[in-house]
N, C-alpha and C positions, 0 to 999 in steps of 0.2 A: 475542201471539205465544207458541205453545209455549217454554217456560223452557228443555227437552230442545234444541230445534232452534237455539235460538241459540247453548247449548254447542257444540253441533255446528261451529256457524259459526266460534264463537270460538276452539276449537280446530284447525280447518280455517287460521283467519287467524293465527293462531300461528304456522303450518308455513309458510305461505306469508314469513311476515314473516322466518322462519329463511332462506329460500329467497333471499329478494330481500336480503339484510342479506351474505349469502354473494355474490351475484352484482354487487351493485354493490361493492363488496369490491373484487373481485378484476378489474371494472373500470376502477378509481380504483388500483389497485395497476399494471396495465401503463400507466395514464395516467404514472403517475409516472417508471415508468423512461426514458419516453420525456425526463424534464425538463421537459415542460412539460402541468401540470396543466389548461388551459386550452385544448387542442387540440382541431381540431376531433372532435367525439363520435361523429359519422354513423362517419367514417374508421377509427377506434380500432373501434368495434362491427363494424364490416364485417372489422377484423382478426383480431377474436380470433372472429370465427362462423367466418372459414375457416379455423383456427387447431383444427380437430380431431381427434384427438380428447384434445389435452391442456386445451383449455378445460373441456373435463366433467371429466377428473380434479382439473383445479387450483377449479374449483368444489364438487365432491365433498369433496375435503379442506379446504376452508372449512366446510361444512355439517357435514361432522364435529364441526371444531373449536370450532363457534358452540356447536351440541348436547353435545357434553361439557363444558364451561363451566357451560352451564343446568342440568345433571345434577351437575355437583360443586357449583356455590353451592346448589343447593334451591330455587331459584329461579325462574320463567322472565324476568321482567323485571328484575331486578338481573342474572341471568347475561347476557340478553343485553345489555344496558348495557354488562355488561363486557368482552364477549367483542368488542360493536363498536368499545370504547376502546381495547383490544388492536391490534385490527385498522390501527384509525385513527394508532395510534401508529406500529406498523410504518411503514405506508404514508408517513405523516409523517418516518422515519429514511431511509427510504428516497429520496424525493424529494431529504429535504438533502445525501445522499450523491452521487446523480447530479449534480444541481448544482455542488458541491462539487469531486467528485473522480472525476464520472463510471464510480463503481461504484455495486451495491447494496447492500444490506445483506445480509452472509454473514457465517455464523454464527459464526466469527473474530471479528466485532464483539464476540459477547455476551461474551467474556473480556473486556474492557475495561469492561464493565460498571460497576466499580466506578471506573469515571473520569471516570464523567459530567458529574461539575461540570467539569472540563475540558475537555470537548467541546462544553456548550451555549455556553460559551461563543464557541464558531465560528457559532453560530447567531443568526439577527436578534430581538432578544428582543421584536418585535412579531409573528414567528413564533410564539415560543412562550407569548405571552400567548393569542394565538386560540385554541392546543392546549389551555390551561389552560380558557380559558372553555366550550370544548368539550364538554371533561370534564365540566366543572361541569353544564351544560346537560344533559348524559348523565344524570348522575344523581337532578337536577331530574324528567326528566321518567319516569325509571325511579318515583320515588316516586310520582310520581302516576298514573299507569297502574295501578302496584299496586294505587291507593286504589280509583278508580274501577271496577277488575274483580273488586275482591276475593270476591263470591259467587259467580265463575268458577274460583276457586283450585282445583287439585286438594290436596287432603291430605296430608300424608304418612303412609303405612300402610305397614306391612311388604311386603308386595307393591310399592308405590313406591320405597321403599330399594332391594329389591331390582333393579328398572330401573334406578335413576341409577347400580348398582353396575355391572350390566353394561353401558350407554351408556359409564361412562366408560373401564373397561377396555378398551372394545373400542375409543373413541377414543387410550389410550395405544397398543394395537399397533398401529393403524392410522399413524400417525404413527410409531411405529419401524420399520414394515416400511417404510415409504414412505423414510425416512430412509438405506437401507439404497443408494438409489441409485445413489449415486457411486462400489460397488463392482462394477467390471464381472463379478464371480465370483456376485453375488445376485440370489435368483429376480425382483426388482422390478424390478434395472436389466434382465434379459432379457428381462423381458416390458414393460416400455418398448419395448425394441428392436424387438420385435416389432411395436408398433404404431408404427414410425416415433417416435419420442419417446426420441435420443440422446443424450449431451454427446459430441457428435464436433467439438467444437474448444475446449475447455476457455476459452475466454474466458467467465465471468461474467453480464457485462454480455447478449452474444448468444442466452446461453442462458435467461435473464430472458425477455426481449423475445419469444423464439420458443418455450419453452417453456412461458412462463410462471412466474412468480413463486413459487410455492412449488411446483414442482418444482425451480426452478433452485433454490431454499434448498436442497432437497432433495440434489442432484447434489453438493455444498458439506459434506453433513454428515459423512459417510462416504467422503471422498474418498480414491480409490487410492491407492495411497505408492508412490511411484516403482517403475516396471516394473524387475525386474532382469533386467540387459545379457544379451544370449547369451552364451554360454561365462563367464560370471563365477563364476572359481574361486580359491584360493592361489595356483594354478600362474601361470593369467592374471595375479593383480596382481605374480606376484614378475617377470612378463617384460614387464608395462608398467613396472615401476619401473627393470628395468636400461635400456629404450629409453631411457629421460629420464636416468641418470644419467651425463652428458656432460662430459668431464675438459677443464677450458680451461687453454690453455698460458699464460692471461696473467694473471700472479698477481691478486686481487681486492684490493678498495681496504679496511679494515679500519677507516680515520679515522673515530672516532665524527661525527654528527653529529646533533644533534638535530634532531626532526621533529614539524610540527605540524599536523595532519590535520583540516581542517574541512568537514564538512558542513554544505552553507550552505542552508535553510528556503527552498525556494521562488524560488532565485536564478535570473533566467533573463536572457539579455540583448537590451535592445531594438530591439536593431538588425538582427537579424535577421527582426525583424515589421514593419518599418519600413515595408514597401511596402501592407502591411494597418493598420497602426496608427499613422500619421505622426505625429512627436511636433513642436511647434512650436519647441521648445530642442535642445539637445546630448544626449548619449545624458545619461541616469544613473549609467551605468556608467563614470565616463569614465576612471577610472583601470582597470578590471579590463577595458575593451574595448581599451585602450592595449596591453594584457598580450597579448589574442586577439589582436588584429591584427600587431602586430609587437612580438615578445618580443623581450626583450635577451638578453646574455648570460648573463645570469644570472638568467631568466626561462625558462617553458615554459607551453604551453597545446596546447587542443584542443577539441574538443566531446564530452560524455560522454553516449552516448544513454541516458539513463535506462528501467529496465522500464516504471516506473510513470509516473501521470499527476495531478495533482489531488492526489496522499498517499500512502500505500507506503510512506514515508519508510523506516521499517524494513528493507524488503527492498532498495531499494537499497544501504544500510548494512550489510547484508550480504554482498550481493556486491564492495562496495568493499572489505573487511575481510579479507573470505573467499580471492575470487579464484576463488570457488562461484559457477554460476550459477544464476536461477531457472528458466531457461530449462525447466527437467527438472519442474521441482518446482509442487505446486499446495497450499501453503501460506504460513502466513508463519512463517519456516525461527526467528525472534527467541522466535516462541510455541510451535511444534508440534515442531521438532528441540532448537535447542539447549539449552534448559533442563534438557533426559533426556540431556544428557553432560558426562562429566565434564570434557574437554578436547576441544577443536575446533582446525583449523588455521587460522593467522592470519597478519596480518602482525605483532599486535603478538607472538604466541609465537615467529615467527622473532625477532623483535627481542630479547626476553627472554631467549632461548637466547645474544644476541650482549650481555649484558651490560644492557641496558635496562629504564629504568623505564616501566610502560605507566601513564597515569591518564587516565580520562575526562573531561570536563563537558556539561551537560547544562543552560541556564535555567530546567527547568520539571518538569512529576512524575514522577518518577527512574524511578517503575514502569511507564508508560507501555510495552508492547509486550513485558514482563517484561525491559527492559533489564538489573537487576543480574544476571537469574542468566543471559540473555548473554553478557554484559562477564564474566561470570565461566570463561566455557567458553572463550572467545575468550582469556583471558590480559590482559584488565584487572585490575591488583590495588588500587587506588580510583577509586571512581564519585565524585563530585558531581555533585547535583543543585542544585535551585534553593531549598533548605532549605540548602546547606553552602557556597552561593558568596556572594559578596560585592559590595556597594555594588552591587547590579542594581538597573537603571531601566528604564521603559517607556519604549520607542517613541513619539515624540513624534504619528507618524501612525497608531499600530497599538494594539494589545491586551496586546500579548508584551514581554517584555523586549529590551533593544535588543542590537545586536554591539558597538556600544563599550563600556558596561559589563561584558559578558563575558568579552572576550579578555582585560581584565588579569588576571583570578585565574588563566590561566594564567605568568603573568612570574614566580612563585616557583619553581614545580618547574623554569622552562628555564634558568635560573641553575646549574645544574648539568649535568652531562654525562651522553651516553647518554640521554634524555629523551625520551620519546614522548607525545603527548599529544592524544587527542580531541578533539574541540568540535563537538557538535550544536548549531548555533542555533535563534532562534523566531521574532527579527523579521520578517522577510516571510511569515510565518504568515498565513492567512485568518481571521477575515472584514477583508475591507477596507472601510474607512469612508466611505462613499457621503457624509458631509458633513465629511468633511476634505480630498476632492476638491478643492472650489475653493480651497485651502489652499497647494495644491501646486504646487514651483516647474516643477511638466513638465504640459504642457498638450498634447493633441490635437489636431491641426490641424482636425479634426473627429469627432463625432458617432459614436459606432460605430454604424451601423444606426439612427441618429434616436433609440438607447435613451441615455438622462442619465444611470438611474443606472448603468449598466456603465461609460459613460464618465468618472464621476465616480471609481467604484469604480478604475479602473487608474490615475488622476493621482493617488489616494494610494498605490497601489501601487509605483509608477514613484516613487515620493519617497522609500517603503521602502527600493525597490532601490537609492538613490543617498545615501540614512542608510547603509546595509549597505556601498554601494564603499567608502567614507570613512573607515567603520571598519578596512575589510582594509588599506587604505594606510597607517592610523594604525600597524597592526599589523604591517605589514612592515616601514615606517619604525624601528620599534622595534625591531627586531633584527637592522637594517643594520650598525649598529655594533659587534655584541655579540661578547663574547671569547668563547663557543662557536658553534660553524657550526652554521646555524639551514637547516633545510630546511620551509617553509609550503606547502601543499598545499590549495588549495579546491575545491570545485566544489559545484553545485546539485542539489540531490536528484531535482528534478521541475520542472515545470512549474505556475503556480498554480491552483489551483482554483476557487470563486465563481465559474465561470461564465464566467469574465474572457475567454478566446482558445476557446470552444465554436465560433466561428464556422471556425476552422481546426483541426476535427475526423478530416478528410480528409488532413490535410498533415499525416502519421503520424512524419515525422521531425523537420522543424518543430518539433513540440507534443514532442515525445520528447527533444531536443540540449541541454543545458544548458552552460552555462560550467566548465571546467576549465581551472585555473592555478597555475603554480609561482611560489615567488619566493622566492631564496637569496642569503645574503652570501657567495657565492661560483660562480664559474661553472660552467654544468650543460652538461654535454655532447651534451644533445638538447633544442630548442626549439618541435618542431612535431610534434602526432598525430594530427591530424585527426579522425576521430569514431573513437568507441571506446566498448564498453561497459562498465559499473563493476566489471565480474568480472578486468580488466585494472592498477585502478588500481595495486595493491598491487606489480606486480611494475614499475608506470614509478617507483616511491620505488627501491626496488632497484637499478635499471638506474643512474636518476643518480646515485645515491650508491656505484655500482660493489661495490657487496658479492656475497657468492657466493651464488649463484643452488642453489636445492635441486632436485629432477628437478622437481617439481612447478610450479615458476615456469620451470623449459625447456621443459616441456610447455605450459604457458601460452605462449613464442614463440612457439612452432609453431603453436598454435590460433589465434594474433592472427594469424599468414601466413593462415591460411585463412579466419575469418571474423572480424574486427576488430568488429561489433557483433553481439552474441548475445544477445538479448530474447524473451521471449512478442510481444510487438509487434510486433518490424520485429528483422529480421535483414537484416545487411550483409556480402557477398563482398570478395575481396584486389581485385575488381574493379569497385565501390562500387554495384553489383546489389544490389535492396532486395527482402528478401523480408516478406512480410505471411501466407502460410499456413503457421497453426502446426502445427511437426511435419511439414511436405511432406517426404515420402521422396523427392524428385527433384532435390535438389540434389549439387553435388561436395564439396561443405565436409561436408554431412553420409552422405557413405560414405568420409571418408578415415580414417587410421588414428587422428589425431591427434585428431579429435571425437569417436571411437567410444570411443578411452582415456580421455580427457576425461568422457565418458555414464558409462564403468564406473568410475570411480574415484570421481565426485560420490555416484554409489550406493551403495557400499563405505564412507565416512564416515557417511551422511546416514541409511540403512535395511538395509545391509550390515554387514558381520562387522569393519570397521576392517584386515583385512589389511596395507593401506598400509603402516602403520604397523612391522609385521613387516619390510619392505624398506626402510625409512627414506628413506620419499618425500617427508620435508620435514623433512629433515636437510641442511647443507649440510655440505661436508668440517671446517669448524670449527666448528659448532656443535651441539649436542647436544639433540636436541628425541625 
């Protein structure tokens, strides 16, 4: 056979190989979002052919990306080796994400980067043995391909530099123009628009699935920073600030009390899945459902609808801090806002302002979600992490350090008066241990869906959740007694991830409610608040401990009258009306005055000029912030 014409060919099966290496790609990439990699394929293929015309560009921008790869290594089969380990890795973060925590991978992730070792650890390390051998496999068969085509190679000649110069250039703009998406004022996202291919509901996950995967990265890179409010002027905030500052005739309570604020890892309670998930014992929770169901006098609870699902942890813990919601916002406020300020409003700086010391803890890597410089904006003035706290132990059923080892490093600083004090926990942390399962003293009445290991996965779950009551109780017990008034504060960031409750996907409040609980050696003057979102917690510590309220926590009343849960997820009316479309301009809660002030003022801190602050909107008459 002419030597010329097979080049031909060989070159020909090149392009195709680029072609088909991009297409099953991008494939195996909506396979994943979907959670399950094994669905059927007819179905998936039938999706993304009528899925046009964003399947051609989300394949378009693979073949780029494969070809600029081959053009920067000098290569073609080490590039594309590597360009498809790339690829396969993505797709691999991605899968353990949805699973997990039912996002995807956004580009938020790659800050974290440097936490990896911390993160595979959530992962099944017979998962990431197959990814290793994969690799391996990759570039096994890269070398030999080489060997065997090597009188096909092209050269490298001055003229060939010069293509791989311009292949790859033109793959870098290509990739920033495209990148440029998620700013509605850029020529890519208008002509997206153009062709039907929006983010007209900022969910994620939706846009993955219907977009397509690297668009939806895409939409994520360059995302818009909160739209500013109509009429947002000086004049505006100095006339929202006097509406909120409201003169009570009834002196406020001033009695120090110390307070101790934990966010509890995955805490959710089982009782309310009971009718889906029958357990064959007593709840787990039995001391903290004791709290739900009928609080003492010197107890309070509620259900706190959390934003997030599966992880977020961060953004909850901001809004519980805050009394900011994300509702507005399409970041995570811990990485993209507060590190670029130099002070942020909080509860622990009102607290600070009233004589208090704020200190955090944390079981595990301090840097995680850039907590200190955070905790630093916020008015934390020491962090510990799980490098500076003491005598930690692993969870007997888990991966993570436990709650009873952690709550005593706080028992030094609350010995003292005015004391505020953090606690992020880990224990009900994922992954859960599919053979500590039959371990576990909480059992299933049955089989979730005939799957063992899910079922096995939530009996060490459920034994986490009932390590972690035991703890809180140890921990209230401990400061039943104590000669400073102690106000404890918990509640559950999320709902857990692995998979474990995917089957109540639909049941958007359900998967959303987590446990909120008070519990003081002394009596609180509200016991019951039903669901509420985390952007509230900060002013229910306020209320029961009777201190004076600054406009900004009155304007918070006022928002609770009108809509008590405010989420990207599910929004809840004074009249327990559950909203699910995000951003619908057709509710009442969102034309009245008190959301609208609410919109402008979150903007004003977060991407605005700070004005507030000009009118001392989180100042209360005796303290000085």
């Amino acid at each position: 056979m002419n030597k010329k014409f097979v080049k031909i060919i060989y070159r020909i099966g090149q392009l195709l190989l680029v072609f088909l290496t991009a297409v099953m790609s991008y494939f195996f990439m909506q396979l994943a979002i979907t959670g399950h990699l094994n669905r059927d394929y007819a179905a998936m293929y039938r999706e993304i052919v009528i899925n046009q015309p964003a399947t051609s560009i989300n394949i378009l921008m693979l073949v780029i990306l494969v070809v600029t790869i081959i053009a920067l290594m000098g290569d073609y089969w080490w590039g594309l080796a590597t360009a498809i380990i790339l690829l396969v890795v993505a797709l691999f973060v991605d899968h353990q994400k949805i699973v997990s925590r039912s996002e995807p991978l956004l580009p938020s992730d790659l800050i974290m980067v440097n936490q990896v070792g911390g993160l595979i650890k959530m992962v099944h390390w017979m998962s990431i043995l197959k990814l290793i051998l994969f690799i391996g496999l990759m570039f096994v068969g890269a070398y030999f391909l080489r060997k065997f085509t090597k009188n096909y190679w092209i050269k490298n000649s001055f003229t060939i530099w010069g293509i791989r110069a311009v292949l790859v250039l033109f793959g870098i703009w290509a990739f920033a123009f495209l990148f440029q998406a998620g700013n509605a004022e850029s020529a890519v996202c208008k002509q997206l628009n153009q062709w039907g291919i929006a983010d007209d509901n900022h969910n994620p996950l939706n846009i993955y699935r219907s977009r397509g995967t690297i668009i939806g990265f895409a939409f994520n890179v360059s995302s818009n920073k909160m739209a500013e409010p109509h009429g947002y002027s000086p004049q505006a905030m100095r006339k929202l600030a006097q509406r909120y500052r409201i003169n009570s005739e009834v002196a406020p309570n001033t009695d120090p009390v110390n307070i101790i604020y934990i966010l509890n890892e995955s805490l959710t309670s089982p009782q309310t899945t009971m009718d889906k998930y029958p357990i064959e014992e007593d709840s787990p929770l039995s001391y903290i459902d004791n709290i739900l169901q009928d609080p003492q006098t010197n107890q309070a609870s509620g259900y706190m609808v959390s934003p997030e699902y599966g992880g977020g942890t961060a953004n909850v813990e901001f809004e519980a801090n805050t009394g900011f919601s994300n509702y507005f916002l399409r970041s995570i406020p811990y990485q993209d806002i507060l590190p670029k300020k130099r002070s942020f409003p909080s509860i622990m700086r009102y607290l600070k302002a009233q004589g208090y010391q704020c200190q955090a803890y944390h079981p595990y890597d301090g840097a995680m979600y850039q907590r200190p410089e955070a905790y630093r904006a916020l008015g934390i003035s020491k962090f510990s992490d799980r490098s500076k706290l003491h005598n930690l132990h692993q969870g007997k059923f888990g991966e993570y350090v436990s709650d009873a080892s952690t709550y005593p490093n706080i028992y030094r600083q609350q010995k003292k008066s005015r004391q505020f004090s953090l606690v992020v926990t880990m224990q009900n942390h994922m992954p859960y241990l599919e053979n500590m399962g039959t371990q576990s003293d909480y059992h299933l009445i049955d089989a979730v869906n005939g799957d063992a290991t899910k079922t096995q996965k939530l009996q060490t779950y459920f034994q986490e959740l009932h390590e972690s009551d035991q703890a809180f109780k140890k921990l209230v017990n401990h400061f039943q007694n104590s000669r400073q008034k102690t106000l404890i504060v918990m509640y559950g960031d999320h709902y857990p991830g692995d998979g474990l409750y995917d089957n109540l996907a639909d049941e958007t409040l359900t998967v959303h409610a987590t446990p909120f609980v008070m519990a003081a050696n002394f009596d609180l003057p509200q016991q019951n608040y039903g669901y509420f979102s985390p952007n509230y917690m900060s002013l229910w510590i306020l209320q029961q401990l009777g201190y004076p309220l600054t406009p900004f926590y009155n304007l918070l009343v006022q928002l609770h009258q009108e809509v008590p849960v405010l989420t990207q997820a599910l929004q809840m009316d004074s009249n327990e009306n559950q909203y699910t479309n995000l951003h619908s301009k057709t509710t009442a809660w969102q034309k009245s005055q008190v959301f609208r002030d609410y919109e402008m003022l979150e903007y004003d801190l977060t991407y605005g000029k700070g004005y507030a602050y000009n009118y001392h909107m989180f100042s209360a008459s005796n303290t000085k912030q």
